[in-house]
C-alpha positions as CSV (number, residue, x, y, z in Angstrom):
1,X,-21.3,7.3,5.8
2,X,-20.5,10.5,4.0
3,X,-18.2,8.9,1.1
4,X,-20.3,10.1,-2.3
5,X,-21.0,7.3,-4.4
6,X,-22.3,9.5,-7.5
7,X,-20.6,8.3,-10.7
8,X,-18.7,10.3,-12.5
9,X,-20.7,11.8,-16.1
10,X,-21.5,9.1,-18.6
11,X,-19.7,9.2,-21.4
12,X,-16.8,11.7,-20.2
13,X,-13.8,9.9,-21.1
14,X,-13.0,8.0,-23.2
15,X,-10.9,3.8,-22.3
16,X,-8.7,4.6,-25.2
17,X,-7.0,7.6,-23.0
18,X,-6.7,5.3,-20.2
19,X,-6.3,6.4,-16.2
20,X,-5.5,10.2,-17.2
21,X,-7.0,12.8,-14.9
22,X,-7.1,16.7,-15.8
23,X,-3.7,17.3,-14.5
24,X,-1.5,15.5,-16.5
25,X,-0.7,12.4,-14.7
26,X,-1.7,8.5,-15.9
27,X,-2.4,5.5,-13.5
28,X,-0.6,2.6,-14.4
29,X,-0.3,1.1,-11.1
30,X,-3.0,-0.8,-9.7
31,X,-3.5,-1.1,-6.1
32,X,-6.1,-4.3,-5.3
33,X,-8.0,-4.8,-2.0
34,X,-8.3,-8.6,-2.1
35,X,-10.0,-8.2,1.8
36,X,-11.0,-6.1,3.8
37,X,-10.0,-8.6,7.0
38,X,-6.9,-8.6,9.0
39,X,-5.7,-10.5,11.8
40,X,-3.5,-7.9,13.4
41,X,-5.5,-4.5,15.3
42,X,-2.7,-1.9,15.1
43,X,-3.2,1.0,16.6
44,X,-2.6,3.7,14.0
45,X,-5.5,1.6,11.3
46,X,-8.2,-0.3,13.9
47,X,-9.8,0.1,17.0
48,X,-8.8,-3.0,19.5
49,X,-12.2,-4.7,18.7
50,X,-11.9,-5.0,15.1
51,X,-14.6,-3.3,12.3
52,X,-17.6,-4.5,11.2
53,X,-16.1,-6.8,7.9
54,X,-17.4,-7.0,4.6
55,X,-19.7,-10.3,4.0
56,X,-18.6,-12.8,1.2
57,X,-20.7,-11.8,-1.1
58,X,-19.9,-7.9,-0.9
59,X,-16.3,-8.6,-1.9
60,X,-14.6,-9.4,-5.5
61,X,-15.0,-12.7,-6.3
62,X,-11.7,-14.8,-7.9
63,X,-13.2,-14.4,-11.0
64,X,-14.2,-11.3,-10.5
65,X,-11.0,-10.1,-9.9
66,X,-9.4,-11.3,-12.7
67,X,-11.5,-10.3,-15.0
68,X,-11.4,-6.4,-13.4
69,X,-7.4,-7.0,-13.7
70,X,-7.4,-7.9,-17.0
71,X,-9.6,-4.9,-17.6
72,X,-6.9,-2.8,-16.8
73,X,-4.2,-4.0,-18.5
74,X,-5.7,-4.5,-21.9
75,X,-8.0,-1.8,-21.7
76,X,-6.5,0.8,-19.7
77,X,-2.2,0.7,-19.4
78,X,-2.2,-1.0,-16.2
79,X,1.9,-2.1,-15.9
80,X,2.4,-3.0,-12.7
81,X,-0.3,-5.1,-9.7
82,X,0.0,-4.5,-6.3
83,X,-2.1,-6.9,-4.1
84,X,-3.6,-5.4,-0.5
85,X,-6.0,-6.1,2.5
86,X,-6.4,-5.8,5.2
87,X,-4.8,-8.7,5.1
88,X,-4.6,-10.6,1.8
89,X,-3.1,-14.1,3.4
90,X,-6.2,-14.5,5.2
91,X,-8.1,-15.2,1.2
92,X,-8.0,-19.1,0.8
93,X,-8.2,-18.7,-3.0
94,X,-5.3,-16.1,-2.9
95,X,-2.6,-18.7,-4.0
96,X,-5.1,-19.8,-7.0
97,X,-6.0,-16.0,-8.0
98,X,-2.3,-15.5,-8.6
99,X,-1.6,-18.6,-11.0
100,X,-4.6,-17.0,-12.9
101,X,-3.0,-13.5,-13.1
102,X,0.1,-14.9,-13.5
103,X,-1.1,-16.9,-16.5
104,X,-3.4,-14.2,-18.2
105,X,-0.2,-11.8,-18.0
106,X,3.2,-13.6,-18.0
107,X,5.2,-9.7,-17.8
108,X,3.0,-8.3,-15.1
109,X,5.3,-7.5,-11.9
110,X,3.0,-8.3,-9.5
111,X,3.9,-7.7,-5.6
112,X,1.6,-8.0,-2.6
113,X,1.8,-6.2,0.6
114,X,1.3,-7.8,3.7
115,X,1.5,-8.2,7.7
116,X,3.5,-11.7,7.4
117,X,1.8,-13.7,9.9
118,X,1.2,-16.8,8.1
119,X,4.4,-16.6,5.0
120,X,6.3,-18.6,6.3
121,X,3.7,-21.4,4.8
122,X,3.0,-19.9,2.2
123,X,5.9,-18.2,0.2
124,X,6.9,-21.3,-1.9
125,X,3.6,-21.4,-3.3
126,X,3.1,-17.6,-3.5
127,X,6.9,-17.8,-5.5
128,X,5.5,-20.7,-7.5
129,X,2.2,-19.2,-8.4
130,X,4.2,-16.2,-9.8
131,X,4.6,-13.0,-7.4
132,X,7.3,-11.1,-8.2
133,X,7.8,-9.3,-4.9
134,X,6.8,-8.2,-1.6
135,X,6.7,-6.3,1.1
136,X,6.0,-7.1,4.7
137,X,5.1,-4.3,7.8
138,X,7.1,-4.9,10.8
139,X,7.0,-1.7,13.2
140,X,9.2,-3.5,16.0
141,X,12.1,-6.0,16.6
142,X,11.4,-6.0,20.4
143,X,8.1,-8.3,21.0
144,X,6.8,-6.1,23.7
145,X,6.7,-3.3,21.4
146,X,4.9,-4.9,18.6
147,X,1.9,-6.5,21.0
148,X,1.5,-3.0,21.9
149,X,1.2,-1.5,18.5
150,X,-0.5,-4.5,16.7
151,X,-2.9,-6.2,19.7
152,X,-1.3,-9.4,19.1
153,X,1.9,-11.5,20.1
154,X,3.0,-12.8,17.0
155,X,6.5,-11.3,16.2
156,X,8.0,-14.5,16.1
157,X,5.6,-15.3,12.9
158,X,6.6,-12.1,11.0
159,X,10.0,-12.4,11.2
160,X,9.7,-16.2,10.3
161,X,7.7,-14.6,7.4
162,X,10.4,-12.0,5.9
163,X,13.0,-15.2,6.4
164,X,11.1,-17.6,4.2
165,X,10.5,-15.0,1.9
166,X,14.2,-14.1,1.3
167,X,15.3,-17.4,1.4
168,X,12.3,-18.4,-1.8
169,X,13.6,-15.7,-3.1
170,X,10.2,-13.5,-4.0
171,X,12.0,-10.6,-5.7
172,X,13.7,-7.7,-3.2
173,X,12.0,-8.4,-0.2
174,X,11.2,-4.4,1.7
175,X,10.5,-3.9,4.9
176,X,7.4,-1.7,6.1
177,X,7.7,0.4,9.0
178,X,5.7,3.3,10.4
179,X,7.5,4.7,14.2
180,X,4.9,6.4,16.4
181,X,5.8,8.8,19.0
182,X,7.2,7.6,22.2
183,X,6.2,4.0,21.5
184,X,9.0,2.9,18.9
185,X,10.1,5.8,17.5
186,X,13.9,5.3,19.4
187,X,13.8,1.6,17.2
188,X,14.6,3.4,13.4
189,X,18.4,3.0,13.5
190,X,17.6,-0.9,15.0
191,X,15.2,-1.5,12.5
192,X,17.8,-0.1,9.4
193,X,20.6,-1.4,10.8
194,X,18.6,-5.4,11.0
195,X,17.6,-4.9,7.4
196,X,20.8,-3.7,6.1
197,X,22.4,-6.8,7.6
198,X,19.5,-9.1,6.6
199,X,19.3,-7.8,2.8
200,X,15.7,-6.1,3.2
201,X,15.0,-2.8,1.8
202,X,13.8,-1.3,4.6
203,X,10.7,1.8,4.1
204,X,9.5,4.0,7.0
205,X,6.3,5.1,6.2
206,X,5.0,8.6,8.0
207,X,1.9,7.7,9.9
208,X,-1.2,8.9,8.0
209,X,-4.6,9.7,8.9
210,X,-6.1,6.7,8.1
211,X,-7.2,5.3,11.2
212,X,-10.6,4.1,11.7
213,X,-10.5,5.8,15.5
214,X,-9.3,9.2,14.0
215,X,-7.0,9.8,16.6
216,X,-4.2,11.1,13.9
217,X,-2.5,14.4,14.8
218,X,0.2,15.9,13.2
219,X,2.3,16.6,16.4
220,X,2.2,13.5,16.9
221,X,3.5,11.9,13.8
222,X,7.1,11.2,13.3
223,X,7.8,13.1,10.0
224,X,10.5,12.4,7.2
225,X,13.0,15.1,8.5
226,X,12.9,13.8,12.4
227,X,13.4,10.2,10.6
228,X,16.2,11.2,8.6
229,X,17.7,13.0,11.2
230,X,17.6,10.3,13.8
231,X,19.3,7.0,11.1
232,X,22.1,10.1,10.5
233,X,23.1,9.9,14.2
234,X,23.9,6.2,13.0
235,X,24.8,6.1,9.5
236,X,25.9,8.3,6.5
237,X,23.2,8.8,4.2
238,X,23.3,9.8,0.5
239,X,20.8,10.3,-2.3
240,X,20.1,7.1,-4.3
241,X,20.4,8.6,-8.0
242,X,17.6,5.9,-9.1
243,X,14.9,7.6,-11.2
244,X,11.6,7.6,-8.9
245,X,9.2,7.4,-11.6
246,X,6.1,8.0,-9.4
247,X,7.3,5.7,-6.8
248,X,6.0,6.9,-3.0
249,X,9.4,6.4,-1.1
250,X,12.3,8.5,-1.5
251,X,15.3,6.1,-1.5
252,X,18.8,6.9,-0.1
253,X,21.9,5.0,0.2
254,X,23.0,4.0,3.6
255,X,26.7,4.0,4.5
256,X,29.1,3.4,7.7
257,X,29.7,6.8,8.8
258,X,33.9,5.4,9.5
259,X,33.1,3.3,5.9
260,X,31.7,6.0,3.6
261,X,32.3,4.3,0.6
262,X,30.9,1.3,0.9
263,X,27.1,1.2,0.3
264,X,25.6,-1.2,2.9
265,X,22.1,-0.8,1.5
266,X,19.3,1.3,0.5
267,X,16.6,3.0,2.9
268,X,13.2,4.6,2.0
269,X,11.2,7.0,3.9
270,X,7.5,7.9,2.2
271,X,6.2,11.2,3.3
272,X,3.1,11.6,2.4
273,X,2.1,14.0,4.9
274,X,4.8,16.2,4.9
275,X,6.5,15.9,1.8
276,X,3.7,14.5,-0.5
277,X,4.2,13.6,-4.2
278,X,0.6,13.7,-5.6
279,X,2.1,15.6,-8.6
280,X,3.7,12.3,-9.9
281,X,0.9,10.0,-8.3
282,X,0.8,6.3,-10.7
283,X,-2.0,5.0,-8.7
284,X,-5.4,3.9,-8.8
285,X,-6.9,1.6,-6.0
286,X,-9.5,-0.7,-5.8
287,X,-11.1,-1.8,-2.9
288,X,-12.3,-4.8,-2.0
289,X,-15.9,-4.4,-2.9
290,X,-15.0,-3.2,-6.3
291,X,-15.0,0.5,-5.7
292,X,-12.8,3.0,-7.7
293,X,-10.6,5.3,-5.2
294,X,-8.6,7.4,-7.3
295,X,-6.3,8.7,-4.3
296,X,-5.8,7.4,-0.8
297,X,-7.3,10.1,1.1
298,X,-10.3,10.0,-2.0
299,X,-13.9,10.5,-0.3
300,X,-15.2,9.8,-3.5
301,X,-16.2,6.2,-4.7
302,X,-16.9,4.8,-8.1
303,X,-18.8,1.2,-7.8
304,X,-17.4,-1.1,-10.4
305,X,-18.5,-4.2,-9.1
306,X,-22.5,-3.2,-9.4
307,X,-21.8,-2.7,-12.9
308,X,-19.9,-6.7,-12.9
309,X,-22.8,-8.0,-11.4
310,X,-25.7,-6.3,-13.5
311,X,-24.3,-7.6,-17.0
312,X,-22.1,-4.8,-17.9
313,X,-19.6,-5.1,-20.7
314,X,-15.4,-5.0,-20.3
315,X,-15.9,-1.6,-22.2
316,X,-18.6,-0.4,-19.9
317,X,-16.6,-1.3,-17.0
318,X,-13.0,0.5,-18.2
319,X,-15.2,3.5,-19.2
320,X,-16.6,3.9,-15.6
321,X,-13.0,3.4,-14.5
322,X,-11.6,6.0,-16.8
323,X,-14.3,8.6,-15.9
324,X,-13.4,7.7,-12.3
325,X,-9.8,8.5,-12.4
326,X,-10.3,11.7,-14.6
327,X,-11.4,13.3,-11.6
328,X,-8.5,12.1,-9.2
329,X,-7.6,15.4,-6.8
330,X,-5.1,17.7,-7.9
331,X,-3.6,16.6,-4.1
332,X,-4.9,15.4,-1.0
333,X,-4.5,18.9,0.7
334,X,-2.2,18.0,3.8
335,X,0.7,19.8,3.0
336,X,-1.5,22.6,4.1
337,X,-0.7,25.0,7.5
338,X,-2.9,23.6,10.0
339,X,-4.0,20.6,11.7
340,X,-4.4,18.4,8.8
341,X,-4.5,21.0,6.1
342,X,-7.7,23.2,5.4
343,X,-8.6,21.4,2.1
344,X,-8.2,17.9,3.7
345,X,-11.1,16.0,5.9
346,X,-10.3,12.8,7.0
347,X,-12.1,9.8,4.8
348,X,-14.8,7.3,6.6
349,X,-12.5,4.4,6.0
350,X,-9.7,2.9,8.1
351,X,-6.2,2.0,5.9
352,X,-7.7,-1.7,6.2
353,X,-10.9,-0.9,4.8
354,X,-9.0,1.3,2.0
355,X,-6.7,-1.3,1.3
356,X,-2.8,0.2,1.1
């Protein structure tokens, strides 16, 4: 594996700054890896067979992970908790690691993303235990089209998902989608024009290189423009005047071309490839064996939970954490001519491994 695992300099930064980095941005959203396991094999993350998982005992414990949150937000300015996997649903203590985060921080807006197979069980406890929102993937409507991008036949279960969701009311429940070229690229005004009418905010999301087959090209992503393009055959769409404030997707207003001024609801493409925002990045991520990634694309690793499990302090750990996200990227380099940009090489690990 050619991720570096050096740690940053001892004693380089200081907590008290918290998640700064030497160009003037400031992490205050955490991104947590609860697993690095998933029960879908989509094409664009995993090879059809699956990866070689993390053992037990390699990933964040429950207590581990709330102590590493509670790290952040007293120590470092953490505001706002994202839980990832792979697949979080598949943790059994997940619904008991939320009352715990919940309780230790009452204002924390904390959201999870997730595939949806297995919601609709679960939302009335994940509401009741305290997330405040979520956001579910969905590439396809048409079943045939989602075995063929995820490997598995369970559309029926994600949509049953987003419905129990909504109807527990979790927050704004979005929408995840990511077209791929000639499979169901032709689905984006279907998609929008289903979430509009069902209340979800929907979110393409430009296929990255994250895929543990590297098979990514950039002819063969669908990019912002074409996506924009293709919903304005459809619909009328204007800018959403919402401050970003660091958030990936940019959001637009979608409106009936022969009803322009009614607003039927709000769309959000995030181009990371093409149109990337690392400028305003808010991010640091975590993965699910306690490692520092201080972008996305990051081939660099800082190991926090070594440091848990050989008796290091709170401060010891947010200093490690501070030095790791002083040397965040100025970018990720693929808004470069070429390929995938000269300054970028593709990391090791798969989006599920990462945890998104």
């Amino acid at each position: 594996m050619s991720v570096s695992m050096r740690p940053p300099p001892a004693g380089s930064r200081s907590p008290a700054g918290g998640l700064a980095d030497r160009y003037g941005r400031r992490a205050t959203d955490m991104r947590l890896s609860l697993t690095d396991k998933c029960n879908l094999r989509c094409t664009y993350c995993m090879p059809e067979e699956g990866l070689a998982w993390l053992s037990k005992n390699q990933i964040m414990t429950a207590d581990e992970i709330v102590r590493l949150v509670g790290i952040g937000v007293d120590f470092l300015g953490i505001r706002e908790l994202r839980l990832t996997g792979g697949e979080p649903l598949v943790r059994r203590d997940l619904v008991e690691i939320l009352v715990r985060l919940r309780h230790n921080h009452p204002e924390l807006p904390i959201s999870m993303t997730t595939n949806g197979i297995g919601l609709a069980k679960k939302a009335r406890a994940l509401k009741d235990a305290g997330l405040s929102r979520i956001n579910v993937s969905l590439d396809s409507l048409h079943a045939e089209t989602f075995r063929a991008l995820t490997r598995r036949p369970f559309l029926d279960q994600v949509l049953a998902g987003v419905t129990e969701a909504a109807r527990v009311q979790i927050g704004l429940v979005k929408v995840n989608a990511v077209l791929m070229r000639g499979i169901n690229d032709h689905e984006a005004v279907h998609l929008l024009s289903w979430a509009v009418a069902s209340g979800f905010e929907l979110r393409f999301i430009e296929q990255m290189p994250l895929d543990a087959d590297h098979g990514w090209t950039r002819e063969n992503m669908i990019t912002a423009a074409e996506i924009r393009v293709r919903l304005e055959e459809s619909f009328l769409l204007t800018p959403d005047l919402r401050q970003r404030d660091g958030a990936p997707a940019e959001r637009w207003q979608v409106r009936a071309k022969d009803a322009p001024d009614v607003v039927l609801g709000t769309v959000g493409i995030i181009a990371s490839v093409t149109e990337p925002f690392c400028s305003d990045c808010k991010r640091t991520r975590v993965t699910a064996e306690g490692k520092i990634m201080s972008c996305l694309f990051s081939r660099e690793e800082t190991d926090l939970l070594g440091l848990f499990r050989t008796g290091a302090t709170d401060t010891d750990i947010a200093q490690r954490w501070s030095e790791a996200m002083w040397l965040k990227p100025k970018a990720h380099g693929m808004d470069h001519t070429g390929l995938g940009g000269v300054d970028f090489v593709q990391s090791d690990r798969s989006m599920s491994a990462i945890g998104g």
